[in-house]
Structure formats: structure tokens, C-alpha cells
N, CA, C and O atoms as a GROMACS GRO file, in nm:
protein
  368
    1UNK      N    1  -3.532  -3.302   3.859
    1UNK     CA    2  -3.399  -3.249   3.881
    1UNK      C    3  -3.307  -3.303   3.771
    1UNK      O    4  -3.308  -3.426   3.759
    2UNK      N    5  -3.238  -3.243   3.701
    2UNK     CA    6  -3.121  -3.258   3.598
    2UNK      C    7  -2.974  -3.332   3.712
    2UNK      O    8  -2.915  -3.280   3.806
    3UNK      N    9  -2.959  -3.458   3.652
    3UNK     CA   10  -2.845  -3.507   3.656
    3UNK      C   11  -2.728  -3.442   3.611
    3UNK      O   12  -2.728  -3.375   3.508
    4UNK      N   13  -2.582  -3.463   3.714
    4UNK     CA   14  -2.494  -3.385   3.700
    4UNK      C   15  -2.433  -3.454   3.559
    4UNK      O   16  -2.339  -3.399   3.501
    5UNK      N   17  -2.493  -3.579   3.507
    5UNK     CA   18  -2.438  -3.588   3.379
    5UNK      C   19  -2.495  -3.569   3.234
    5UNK      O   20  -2.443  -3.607   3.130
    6UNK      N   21  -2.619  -3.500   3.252
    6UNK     CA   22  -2.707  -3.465   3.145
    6UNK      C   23  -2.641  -3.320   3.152
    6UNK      O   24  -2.593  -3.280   3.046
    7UNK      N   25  -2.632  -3.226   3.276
    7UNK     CA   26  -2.575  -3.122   3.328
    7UNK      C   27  -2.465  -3.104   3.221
    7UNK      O   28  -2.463  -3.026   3.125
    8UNK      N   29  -2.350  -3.222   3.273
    8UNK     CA   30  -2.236  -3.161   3.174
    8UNK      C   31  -2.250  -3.196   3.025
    8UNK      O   32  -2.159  -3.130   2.976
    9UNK      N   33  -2.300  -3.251   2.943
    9UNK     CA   34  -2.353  -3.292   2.861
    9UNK      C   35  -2.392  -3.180   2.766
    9UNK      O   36  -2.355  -3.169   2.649
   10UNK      N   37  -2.475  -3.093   2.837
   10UNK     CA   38  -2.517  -2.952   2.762
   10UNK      C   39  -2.393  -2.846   2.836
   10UNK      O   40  -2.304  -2.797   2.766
   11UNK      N   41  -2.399  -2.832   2.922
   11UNK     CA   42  -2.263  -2.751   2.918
   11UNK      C   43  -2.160  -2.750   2.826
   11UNK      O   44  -2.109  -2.656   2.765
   12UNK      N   45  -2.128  -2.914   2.824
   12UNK     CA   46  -2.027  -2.903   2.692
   12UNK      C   47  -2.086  -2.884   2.535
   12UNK      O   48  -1.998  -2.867   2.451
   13UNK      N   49  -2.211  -2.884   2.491
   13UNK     CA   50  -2.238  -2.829   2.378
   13UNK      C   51  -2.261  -2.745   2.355
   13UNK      O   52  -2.263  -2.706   2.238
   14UNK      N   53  -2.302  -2.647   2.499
   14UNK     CA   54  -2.310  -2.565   2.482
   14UNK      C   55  -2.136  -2.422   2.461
   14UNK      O   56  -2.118  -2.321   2.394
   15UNK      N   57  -2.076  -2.476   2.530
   15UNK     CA   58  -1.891  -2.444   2.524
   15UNK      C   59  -1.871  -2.454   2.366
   15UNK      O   60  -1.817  -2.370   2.295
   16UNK      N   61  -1.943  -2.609   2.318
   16UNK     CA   62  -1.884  -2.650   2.182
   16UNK      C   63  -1.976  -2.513   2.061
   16UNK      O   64  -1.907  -2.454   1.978
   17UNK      N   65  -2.095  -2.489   2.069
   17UNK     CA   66  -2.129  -2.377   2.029
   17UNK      C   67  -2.103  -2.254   2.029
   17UNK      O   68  -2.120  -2.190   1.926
   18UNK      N   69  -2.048  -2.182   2.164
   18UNK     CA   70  -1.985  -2.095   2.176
   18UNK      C   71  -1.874  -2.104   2.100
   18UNK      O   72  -1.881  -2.037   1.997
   19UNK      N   73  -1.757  -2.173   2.120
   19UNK     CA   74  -1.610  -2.214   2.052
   19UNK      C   75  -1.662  -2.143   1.867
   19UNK      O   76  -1.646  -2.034   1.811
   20UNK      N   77  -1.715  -2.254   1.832
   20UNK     CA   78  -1.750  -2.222   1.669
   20UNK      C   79  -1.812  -2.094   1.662
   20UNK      O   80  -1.777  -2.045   1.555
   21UNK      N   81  -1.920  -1.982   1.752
   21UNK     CA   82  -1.958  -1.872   1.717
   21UNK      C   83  -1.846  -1.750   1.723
   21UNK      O   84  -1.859  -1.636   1.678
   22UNK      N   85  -1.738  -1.803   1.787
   22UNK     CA   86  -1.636  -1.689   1.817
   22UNK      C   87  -1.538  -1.729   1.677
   22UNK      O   88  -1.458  -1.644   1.636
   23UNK      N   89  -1.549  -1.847   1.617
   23UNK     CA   90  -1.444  -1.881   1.503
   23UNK      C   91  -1.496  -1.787   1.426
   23UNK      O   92  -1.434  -1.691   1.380
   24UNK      N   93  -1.630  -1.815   1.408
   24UNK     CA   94  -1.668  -1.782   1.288
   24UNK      C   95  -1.684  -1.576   1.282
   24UNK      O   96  -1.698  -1.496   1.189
   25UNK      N   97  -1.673  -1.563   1.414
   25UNK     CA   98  -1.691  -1.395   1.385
   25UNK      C   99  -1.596  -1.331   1.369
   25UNK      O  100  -1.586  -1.221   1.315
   26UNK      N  101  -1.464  -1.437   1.445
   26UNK     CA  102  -1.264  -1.361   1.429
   26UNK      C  103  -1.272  -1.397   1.273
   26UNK      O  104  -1.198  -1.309   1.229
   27UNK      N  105  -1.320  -1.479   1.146
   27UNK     CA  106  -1.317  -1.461   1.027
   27UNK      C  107  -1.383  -1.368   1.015
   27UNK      O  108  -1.306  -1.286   0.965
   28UNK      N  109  -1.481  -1.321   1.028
   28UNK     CA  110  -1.547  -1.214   0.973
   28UNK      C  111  -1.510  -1.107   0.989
   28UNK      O  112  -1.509  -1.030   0.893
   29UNK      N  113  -1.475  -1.073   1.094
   29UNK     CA  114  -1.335  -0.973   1.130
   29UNK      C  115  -1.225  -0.945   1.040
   29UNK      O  116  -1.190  -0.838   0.990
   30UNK      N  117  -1.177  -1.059   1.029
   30UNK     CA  118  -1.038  -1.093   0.948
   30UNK      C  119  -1.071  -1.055   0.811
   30UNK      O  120  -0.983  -1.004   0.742
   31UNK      N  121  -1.180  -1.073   0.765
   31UNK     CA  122  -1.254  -1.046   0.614
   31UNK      C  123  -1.274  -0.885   0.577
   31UNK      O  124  -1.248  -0.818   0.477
   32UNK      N  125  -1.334  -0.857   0.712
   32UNK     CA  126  -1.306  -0.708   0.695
   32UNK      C  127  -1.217  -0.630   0.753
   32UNK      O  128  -1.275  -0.533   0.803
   33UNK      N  129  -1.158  -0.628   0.762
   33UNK     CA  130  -1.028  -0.586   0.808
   33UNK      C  131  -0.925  -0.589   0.687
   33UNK      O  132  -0.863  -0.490   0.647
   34UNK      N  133  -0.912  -0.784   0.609
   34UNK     CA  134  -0.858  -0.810   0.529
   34UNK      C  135  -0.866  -0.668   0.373
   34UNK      O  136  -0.767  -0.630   0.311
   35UNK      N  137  -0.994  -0.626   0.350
   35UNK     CA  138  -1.098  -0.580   0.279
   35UNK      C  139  -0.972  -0.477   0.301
   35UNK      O  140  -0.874  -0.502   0.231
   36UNK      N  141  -0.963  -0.356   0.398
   36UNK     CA  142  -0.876  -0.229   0.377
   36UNK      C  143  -0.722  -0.245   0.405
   36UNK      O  144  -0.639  -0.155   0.387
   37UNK      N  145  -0.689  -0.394   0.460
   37UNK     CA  146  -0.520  -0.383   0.508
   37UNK      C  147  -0.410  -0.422   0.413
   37UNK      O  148  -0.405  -0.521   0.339
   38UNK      N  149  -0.362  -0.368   0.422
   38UNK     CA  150  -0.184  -0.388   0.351
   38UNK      C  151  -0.076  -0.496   0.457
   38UNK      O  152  -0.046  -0.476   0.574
   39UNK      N  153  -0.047  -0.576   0.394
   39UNK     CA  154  -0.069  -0.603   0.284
   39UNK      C  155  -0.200  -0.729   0.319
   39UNK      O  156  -0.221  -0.803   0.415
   40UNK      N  157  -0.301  -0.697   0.122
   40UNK     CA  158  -0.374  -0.800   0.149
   40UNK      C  159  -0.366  -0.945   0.200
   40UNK      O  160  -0.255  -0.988   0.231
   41UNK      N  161  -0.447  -1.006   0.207
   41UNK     CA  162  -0.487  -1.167   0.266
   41UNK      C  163  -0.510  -1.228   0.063
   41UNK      O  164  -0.559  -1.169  -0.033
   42UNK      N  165  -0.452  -1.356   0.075
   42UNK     CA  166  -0.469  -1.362  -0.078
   42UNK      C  167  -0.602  -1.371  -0.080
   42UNK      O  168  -0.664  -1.368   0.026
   43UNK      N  169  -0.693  -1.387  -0.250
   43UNK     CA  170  -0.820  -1.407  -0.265
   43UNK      C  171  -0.860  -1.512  -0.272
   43UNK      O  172  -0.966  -1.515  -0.333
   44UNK      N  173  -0.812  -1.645  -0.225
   44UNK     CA  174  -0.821  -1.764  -0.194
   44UNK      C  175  -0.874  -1.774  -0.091
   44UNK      O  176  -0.964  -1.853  -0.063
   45UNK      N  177  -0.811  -1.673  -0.004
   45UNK     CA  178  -0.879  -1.724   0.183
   45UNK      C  179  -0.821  -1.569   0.248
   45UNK      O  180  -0.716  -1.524   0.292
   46UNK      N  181  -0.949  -1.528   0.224
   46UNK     CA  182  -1.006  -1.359   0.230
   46UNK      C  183  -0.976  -1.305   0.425
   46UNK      O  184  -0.964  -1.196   0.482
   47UNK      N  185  -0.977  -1.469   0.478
   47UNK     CA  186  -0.976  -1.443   0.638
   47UNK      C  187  -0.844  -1.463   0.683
   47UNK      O  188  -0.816  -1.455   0.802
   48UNK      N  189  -0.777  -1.483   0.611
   48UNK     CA  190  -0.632  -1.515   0.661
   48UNK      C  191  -0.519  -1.392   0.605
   48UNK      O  192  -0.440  -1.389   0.511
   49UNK      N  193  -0.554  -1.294   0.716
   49UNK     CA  194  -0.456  -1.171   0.740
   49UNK      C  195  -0.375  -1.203   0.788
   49UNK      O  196  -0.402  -1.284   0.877
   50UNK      N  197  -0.213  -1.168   0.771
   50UNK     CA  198  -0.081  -1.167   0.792
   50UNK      C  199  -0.101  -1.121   0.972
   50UNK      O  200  -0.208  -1.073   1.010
   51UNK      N  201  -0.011  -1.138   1.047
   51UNK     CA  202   0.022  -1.075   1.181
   51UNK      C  203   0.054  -0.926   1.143
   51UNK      O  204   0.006  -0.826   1.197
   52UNK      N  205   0.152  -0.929   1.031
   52UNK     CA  206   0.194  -0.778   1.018
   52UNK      C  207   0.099  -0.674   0.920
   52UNK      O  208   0.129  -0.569   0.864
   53UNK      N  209  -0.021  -0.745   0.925
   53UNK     CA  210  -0.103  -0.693   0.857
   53UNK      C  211  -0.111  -0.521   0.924
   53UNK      O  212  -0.062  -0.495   1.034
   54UNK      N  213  -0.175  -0.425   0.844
   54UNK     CA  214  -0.208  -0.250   0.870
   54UNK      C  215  -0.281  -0.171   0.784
   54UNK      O  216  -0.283  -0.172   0.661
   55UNK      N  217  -0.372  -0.067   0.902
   55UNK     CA  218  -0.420   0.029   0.770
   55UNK      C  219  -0.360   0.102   0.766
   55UNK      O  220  -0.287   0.135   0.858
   56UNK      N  221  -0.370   0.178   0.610
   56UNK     CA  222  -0.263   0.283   0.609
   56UNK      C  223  -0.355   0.408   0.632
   56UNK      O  224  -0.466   0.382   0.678
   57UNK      N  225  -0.321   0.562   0.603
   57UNK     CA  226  -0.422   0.607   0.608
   57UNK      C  227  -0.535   0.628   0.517
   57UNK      O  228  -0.639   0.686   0.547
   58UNK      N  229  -0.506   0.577   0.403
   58UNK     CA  230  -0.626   0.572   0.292
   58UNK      C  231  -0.726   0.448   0.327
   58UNK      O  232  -0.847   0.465   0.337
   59UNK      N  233  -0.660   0.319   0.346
   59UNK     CA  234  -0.730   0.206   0.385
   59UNK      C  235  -0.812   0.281   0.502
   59UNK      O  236  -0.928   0.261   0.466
   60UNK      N  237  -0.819   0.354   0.620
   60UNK     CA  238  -0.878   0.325   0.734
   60UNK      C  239  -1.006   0.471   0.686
   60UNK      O  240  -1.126   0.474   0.711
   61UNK      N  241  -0.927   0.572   0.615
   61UNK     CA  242  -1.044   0.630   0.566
   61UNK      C  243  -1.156   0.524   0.466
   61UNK      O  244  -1.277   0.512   0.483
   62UNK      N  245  -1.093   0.472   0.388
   62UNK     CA  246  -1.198   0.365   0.288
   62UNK      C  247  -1.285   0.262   0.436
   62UNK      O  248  -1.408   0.255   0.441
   63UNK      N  249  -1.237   0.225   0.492
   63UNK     CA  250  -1.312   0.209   0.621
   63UNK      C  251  -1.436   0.261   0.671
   63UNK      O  252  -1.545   0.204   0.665
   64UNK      N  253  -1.414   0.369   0.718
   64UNK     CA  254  -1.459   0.466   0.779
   64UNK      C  255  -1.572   0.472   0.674
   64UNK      O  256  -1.681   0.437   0.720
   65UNK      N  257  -1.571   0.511   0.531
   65UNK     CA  258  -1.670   0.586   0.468
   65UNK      C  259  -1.732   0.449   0.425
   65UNK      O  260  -1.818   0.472   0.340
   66UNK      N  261  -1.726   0.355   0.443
   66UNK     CA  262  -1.785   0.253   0.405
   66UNK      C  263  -1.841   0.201   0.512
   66UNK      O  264  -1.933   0.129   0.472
   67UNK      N  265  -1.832   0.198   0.673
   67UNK     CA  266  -1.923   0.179   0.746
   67UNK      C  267  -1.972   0.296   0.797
   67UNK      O  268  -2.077   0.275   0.858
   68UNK      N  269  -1.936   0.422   0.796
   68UNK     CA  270  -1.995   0.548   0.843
   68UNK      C  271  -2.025   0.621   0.761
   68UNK      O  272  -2.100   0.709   0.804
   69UNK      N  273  -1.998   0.630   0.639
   69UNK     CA  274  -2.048   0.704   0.528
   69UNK      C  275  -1.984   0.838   0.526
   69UNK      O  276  -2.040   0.938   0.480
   70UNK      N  277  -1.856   0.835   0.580
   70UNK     CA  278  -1.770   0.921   0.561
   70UNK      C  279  -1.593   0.929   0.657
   70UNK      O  280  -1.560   0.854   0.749
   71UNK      N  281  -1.553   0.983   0.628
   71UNK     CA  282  -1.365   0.921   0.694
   71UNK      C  283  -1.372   1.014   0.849
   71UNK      O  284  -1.421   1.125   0.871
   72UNK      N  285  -1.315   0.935   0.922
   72UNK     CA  286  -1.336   0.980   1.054
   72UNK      C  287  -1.264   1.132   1.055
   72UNK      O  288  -1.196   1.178   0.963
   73UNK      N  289  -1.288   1.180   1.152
   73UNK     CA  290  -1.241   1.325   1.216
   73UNK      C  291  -1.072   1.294   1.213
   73UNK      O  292  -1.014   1.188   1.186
   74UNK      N  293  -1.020   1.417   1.251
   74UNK     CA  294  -0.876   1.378   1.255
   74UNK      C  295  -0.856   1.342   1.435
   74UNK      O  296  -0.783   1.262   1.492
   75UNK      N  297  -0.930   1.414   1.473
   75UNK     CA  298  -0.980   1.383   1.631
   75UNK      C  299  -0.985   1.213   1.671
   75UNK      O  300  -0.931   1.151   1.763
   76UNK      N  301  -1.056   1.177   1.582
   76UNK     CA  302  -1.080   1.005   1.610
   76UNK      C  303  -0.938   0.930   1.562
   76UNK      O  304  -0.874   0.838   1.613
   77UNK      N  305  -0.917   1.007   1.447
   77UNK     CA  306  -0.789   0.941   1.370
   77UNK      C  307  -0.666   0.945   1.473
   77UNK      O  308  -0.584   0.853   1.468
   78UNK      N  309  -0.649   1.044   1.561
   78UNK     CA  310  -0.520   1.009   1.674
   78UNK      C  311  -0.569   0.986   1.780
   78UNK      O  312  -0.494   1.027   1.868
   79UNK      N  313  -0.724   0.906   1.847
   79UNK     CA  314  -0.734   0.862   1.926
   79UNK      C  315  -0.725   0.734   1.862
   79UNK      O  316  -0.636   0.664   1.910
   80UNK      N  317  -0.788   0.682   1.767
   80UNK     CA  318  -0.748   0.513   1.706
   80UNK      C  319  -0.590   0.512   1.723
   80UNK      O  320  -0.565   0.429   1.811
   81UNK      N  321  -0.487   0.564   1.681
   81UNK     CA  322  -0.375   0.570   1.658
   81UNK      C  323  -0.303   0.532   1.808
   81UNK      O  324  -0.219   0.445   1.829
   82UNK      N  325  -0.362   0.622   1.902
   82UNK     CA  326  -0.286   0.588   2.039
   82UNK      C  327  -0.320   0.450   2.085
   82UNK      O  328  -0.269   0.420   2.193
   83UNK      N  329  -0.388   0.367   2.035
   83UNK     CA  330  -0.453   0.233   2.046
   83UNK      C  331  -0.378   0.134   1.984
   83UNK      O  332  -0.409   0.023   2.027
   84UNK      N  333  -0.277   0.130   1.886
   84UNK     CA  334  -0.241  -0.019   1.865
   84UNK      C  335  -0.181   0.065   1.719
   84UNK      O  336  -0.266   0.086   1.633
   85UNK      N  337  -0.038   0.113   1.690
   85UNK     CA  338   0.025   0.135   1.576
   85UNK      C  339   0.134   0.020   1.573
   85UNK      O  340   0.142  -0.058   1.668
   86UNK      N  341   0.230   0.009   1.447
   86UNK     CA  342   0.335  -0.043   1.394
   86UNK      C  343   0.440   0.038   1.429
   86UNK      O  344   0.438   0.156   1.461
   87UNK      N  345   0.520  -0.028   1.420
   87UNK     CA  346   0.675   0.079   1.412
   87UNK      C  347   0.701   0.198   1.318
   87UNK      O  348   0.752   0.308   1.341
   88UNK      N  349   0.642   0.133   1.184
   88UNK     CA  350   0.634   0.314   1.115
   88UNK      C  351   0.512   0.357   1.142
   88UNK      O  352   0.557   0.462   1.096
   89UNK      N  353   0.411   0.379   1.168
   89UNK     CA  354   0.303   0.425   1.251
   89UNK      C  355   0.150   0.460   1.195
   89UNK      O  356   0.076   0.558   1.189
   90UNK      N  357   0.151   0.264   1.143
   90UNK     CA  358   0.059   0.302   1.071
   90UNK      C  359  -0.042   0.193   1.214
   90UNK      O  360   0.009   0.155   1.319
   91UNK      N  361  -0.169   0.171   1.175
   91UNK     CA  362  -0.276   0.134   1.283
   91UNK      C  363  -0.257   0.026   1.234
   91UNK      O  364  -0.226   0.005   1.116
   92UNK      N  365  -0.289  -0.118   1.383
   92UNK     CA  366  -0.259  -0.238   1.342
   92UNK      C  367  -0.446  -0.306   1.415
   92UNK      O  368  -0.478  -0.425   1.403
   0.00000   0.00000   0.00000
């Protein structure tokens, strides 16, 4: 039988593993994302997008054809849109 203090022991490394796999994928995120948004993230530190970061609509087509191999429908383009725009109405 596992002791409740060997128990928490791996629980917490295991928390401590989780913690760092979610850091490391909101950068990778941030990297690509950084990759099509206005305004860029400097080229110093590629993961560090602004809050007011956005695609415009050329960025989210360059998106699109770069993980789909072509720019979404206009169909998809105002369902993304009803999901999370800026005040001038670009996608955030």
C-alpha cells in the first residue's frame, strides 16, 4: 500500500509536470500566433505577444494556408469572427 506521503510526493510532481507542459505549449501558441499578428512580438522573444495583439485579414488567411493549405471559406471567416474580435473588428 502507498503511503499518504509518498502519495503526495508524486502528486505534486506530477502537478509540477503538468504546470511546465501547459507553459511550454501557451509559448508555442504565442509563437504561432506571434508568426501572423499585428502588431509583431519582437525577434528577441518570438512568445511574447502584446494583449492587444490581432489578425488582420491577410495575417489569418497566411494562417489558414499555412496550416490548411489554403485561406478559409468566408463561411468560417464570420464564424471565427463571432468568437473573439477587437473594437475595429479585427480577430483577437
Amino acid at each position: 500500500m502507498i503511503s499518504l506521503q509518498r502519495f503526495s510526493f508524486y502528486a505534486e510532481n506530477m502537478f509540477n509536470i503538468l504546470i511546465n507542459y501547459l507553459v511550454q505549449f501557451e509559448k508555442c501558441l504565442a509563437i504561432i500566433f506571434g508568426k501572423y499578428c499585428q502588431p509583431p512580438p519582437p525577434p528577441s522573444a518570438p512568445h511574447e505577444v502584446t494583449m492587444d495583439a490581432f489578425l488582420t485579414p491577410v495575417g489569418l488567411d497566411s494562417w489558414a494556408r499555412d496550416t490548411n493549405g489554403q485561406p478559409f471559406s468566408q463561411e468560417t471567416k464570420e464564424e471565427l469572427f463571432e468568437l473573439d474580435i477587437n473594437e475595429d473588428g479585427h480577430f483577437t
